[in-house]
C-alpha beads as a LAMMPS data file, in Angstrom:
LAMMPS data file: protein, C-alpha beads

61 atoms
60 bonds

1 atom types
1 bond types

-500.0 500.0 xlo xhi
-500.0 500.0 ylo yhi
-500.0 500.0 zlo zhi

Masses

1 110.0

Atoms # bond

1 1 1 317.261 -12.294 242.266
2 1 1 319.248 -9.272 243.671
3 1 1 323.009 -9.347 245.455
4 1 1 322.600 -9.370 249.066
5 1 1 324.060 -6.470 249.457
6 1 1 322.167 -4.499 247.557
7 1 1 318.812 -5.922 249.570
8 1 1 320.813 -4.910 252.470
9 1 1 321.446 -1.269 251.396
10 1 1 317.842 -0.844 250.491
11 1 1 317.159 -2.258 254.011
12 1 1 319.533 -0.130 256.098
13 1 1 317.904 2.850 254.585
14 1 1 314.636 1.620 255.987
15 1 1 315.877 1.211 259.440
16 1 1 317.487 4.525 259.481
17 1 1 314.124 5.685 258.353
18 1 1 312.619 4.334 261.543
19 1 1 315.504 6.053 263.250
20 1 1 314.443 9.096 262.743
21 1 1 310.394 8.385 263.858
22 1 1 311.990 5.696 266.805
23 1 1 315.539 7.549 268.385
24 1 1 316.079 5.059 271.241
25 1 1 315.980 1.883 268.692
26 1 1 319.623 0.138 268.196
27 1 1 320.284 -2.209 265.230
28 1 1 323.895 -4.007 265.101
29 1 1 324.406 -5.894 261.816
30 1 1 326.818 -9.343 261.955
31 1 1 326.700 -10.681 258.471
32 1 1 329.808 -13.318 257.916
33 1 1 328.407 -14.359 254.251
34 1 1 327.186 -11.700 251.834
35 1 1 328.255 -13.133 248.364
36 1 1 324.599 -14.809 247.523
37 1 1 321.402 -13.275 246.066
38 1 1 318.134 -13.505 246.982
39 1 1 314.175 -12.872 245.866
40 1 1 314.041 -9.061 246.346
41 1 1 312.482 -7.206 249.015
42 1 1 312.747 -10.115 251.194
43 1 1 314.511 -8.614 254.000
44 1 1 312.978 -5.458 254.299
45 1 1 309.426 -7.507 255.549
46 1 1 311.321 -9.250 257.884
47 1 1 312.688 -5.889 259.765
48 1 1 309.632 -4.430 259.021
49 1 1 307.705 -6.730 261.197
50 1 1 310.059 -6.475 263.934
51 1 1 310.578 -2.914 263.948
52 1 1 306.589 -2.802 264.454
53 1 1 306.689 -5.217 267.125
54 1 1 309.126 -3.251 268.697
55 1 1 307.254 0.016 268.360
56 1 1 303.752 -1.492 270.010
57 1 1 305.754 -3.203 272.563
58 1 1 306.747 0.523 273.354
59 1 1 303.124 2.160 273.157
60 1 1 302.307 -0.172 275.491
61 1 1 304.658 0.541 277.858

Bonds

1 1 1 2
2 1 2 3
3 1 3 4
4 1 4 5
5 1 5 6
6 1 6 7
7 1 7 8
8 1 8 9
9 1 9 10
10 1 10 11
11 1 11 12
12 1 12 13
13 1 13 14
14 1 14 15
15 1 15 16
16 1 16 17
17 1 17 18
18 1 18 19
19 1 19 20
20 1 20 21
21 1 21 22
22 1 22 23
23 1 23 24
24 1 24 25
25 1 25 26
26 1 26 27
27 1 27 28
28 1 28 29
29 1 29 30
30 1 30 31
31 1 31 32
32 1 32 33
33 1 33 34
34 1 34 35
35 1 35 36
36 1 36 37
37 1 37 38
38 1 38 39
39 1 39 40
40 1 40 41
41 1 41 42
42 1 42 43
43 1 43 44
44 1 44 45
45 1 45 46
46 1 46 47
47 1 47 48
48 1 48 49
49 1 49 50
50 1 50 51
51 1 51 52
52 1 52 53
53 1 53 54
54 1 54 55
55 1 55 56
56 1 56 57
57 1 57 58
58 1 58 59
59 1 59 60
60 1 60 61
C-alpha cells in the first residue's frame, strides 16, 4: 500500500504526459480526503482507460 498522494503524483505525471500527445484535453482534480493508502498503480488504470476512451471518441469524430 502507497499514500494517496503519492499514487496521485505518479498519476498527474501521466495525464500531463497525455497533455502533451492530446492539447485540447482538460482534467480538474476535487479530492476532499487524501490521508488513506491504497494498492499501487491503481489509479493510473483507471485514467488510463478514460483518457483512451476519450482519444477514440476523438478519432472518430
Amino acid at each position: 500500500m502507497i499514500p494517496f498522494e503519492k499514487e496521485l503524483g505518479h498519476t498527474k505525471v501521466y495525464v500531463d504526459i497525455e497533455k502533451v500527445r492530446f492539447p485540447s484535453i482538460t482534467v480538474e482534480y476535487d479530492i476532499q480526503d487524501t490521508d488513506f493508502s491504497i494498492p499501487p498503480l491503481t489509479l493510473q488504470p483507471v485514467v488510463e482507460m478514460q483518457s483512451a476512451m476519450v482519444s477514440e471518441s476523438v478519432r472518430m469524430d
